[in-house]
Each structure stands twice: as C-alpha cells, then as structure tokens.
N, C-alpha and C positions, 0 to 999 in steps of 0.2 A: 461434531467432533469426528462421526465415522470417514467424513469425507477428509478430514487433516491426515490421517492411517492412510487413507488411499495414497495422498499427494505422496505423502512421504516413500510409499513403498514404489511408487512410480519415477519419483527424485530418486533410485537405488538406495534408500536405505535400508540394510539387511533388516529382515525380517523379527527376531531378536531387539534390535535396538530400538524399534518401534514398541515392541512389547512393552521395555521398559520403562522410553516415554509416557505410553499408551496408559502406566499403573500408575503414574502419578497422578493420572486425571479421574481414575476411575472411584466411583463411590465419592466425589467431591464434596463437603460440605460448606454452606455458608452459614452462619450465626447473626441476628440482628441485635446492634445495642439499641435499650426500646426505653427510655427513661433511666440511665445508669444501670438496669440491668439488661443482662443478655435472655432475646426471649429463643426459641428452639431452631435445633437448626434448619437448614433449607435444603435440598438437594440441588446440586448445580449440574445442570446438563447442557450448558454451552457455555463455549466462550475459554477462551485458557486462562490462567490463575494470575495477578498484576502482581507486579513486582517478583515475579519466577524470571529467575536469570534463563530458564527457556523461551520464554513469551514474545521476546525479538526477534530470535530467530523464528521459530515455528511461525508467529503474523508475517514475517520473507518472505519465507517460503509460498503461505496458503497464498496471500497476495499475489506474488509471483507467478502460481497457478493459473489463479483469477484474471492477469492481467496478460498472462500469454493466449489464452483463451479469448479475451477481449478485441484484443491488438491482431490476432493472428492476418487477420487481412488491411491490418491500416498499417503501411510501411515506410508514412513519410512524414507524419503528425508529430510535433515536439521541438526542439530545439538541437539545431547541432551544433553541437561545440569540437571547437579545434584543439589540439594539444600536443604537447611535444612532450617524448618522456628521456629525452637524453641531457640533462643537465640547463645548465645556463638557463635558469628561469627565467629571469628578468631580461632577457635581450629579447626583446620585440622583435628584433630585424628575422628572428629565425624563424620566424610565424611564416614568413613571407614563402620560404624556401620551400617545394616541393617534399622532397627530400626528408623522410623521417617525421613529417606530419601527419597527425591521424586524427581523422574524424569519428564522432560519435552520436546518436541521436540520442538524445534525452526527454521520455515524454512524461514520466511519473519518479518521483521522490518518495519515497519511504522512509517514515523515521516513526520509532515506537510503536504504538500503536492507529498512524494516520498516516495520509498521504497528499501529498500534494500533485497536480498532473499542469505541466507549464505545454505553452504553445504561444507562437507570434501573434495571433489572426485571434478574435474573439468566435470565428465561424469554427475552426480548427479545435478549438476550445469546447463548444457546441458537441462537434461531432467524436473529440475523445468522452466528454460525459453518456452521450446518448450510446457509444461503445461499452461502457463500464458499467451503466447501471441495470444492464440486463444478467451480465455474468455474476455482479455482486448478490443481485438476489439471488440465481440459482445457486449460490455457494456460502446461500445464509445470513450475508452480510446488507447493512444498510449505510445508506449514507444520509447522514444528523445535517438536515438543511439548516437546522439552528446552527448548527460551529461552522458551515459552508459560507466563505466568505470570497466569494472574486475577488480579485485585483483589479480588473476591469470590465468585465461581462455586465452586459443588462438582458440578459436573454435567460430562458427557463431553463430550470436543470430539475428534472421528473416529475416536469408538469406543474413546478411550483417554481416563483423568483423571488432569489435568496438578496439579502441586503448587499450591497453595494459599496466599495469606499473610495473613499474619495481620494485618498492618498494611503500609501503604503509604507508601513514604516520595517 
C-alpha cells in the first residue's frame, strides 16, 4: 500500500488528500464466517477494500503506474485504432479523409480489478507479457495463470502455458 501513497502523490495529488485516502486503509480489518459464526478478525495489509467506490480508480491509477514503467521503451506494440470525433458516426466515407482523423495505439484494457493487453501478432503478445511481468512483481502484484486465458497464444507466459481457446466468445 506504501507504494499506492507514492503513485498518488507523484500523479500531483496534494498531500492532504492522500492522507485521507490513506485513513480509510489504515488499521484494516477482515473477519472470517467459519461455520455460521464469525471467527476473529484478521489484519489486512494489502490490497484495497472490494466493492469501495475507490478501488477502480486507485487499481487505474497503480496500473497505470505499472504499466508506464513497463511500456516505457516498447512504442509500437497494440492496436491502433482509427477515429473521428466530429459527428456523423456512421459514414464510413469519412474514415477515408485525412482531415480530422486520429490515430490511437491501444495495448492494455483496464476494467475493475483485471486487465486485458491486445496486440495483432502472437510474438507482440509474447513480448507485452514478458514487458509486464517484471514491473507487476516489483509493484506487488501477480498475474492468476488460472483466469489467464489467450485468445490465441500457445506460447508461455512466466514460464508456465496457460490453456487455450479455441474460440472466443
């Protein structure tokens, strides 16, 4: 958790406002129900609180951290996507036009507490894991080869190969 304080006060959040993040976390407890009763509590020292209407933002962020760290020298890994933000959605023709189009590279997805990281090439794919899984441990986190599921990779991700599917739904 000391390293979340960091990001945050590094991201310019005043000093103050960290603090009283910082008090929700502190002295944390967990409780186990152990046969219909609760047996005593647990001290939590990692991890932010589920279902805390902060815990989306602050995993952003720490992510975000983790992931500019990661990335800082890979500049071309992901997906670009094209887009137009002046109107007329649905007219294809104005894809074509120079003019008011803007590209974007897209290598990692963020939702909740997981992530996804897309790329064209299963090599490109390769070398964003092999990028990520060094920063996620320095920064405490792991990545569950159990819920790790390609789309289409047969290659190892930290030394272990995760299942496979066969189609994507």
């Amino acid at each position: 958790m000391a390293l979340l304080w960091k990001i945050l006060g590094k991201l310019g959040c005043p000093d103050h406002v960290v603090s009283i993040i910082k008090s929700f976390y502190d002295g944390m407890k967990a409780w186990v129900n152990v046969d219909g009763g609760i047996a005593g509590s647990i001290p939590v020292e990692n991890g932010i609180k589920q279902v805390d209407i902060l815990a989306p933002p602050l995993f952003s962020l720490y992510f975000a951290a983790a992931f500019t760290h990661a990335f800082a020298k890979v500049s071309s890994l992901g997906i670009y996507v094209r887009y137009r933000s002046s109107g007329h959605l649905f007219n294809l023709r104005r894809f074509a036009a120079n003019s008011k189009v803007f590209q974007s590279l897209i290598r990692d997805l963020l939702h909740a507490d997981d992530f996804d990281l897309v790329t064209h090439t299963v090599d490109d794919m390769q070398i964003l894991m092999n990028r990520i899984s060094a920063p996620c441990k320095a920064f405490g986190l792991s990545i569950s080869l159990d819920k790790t599921v390609p789309a289409c990779t047969r290659k190892s991700i930290c030394g272990s190969t995760p299942k496979v599917l066969d189609k994507f739904v």
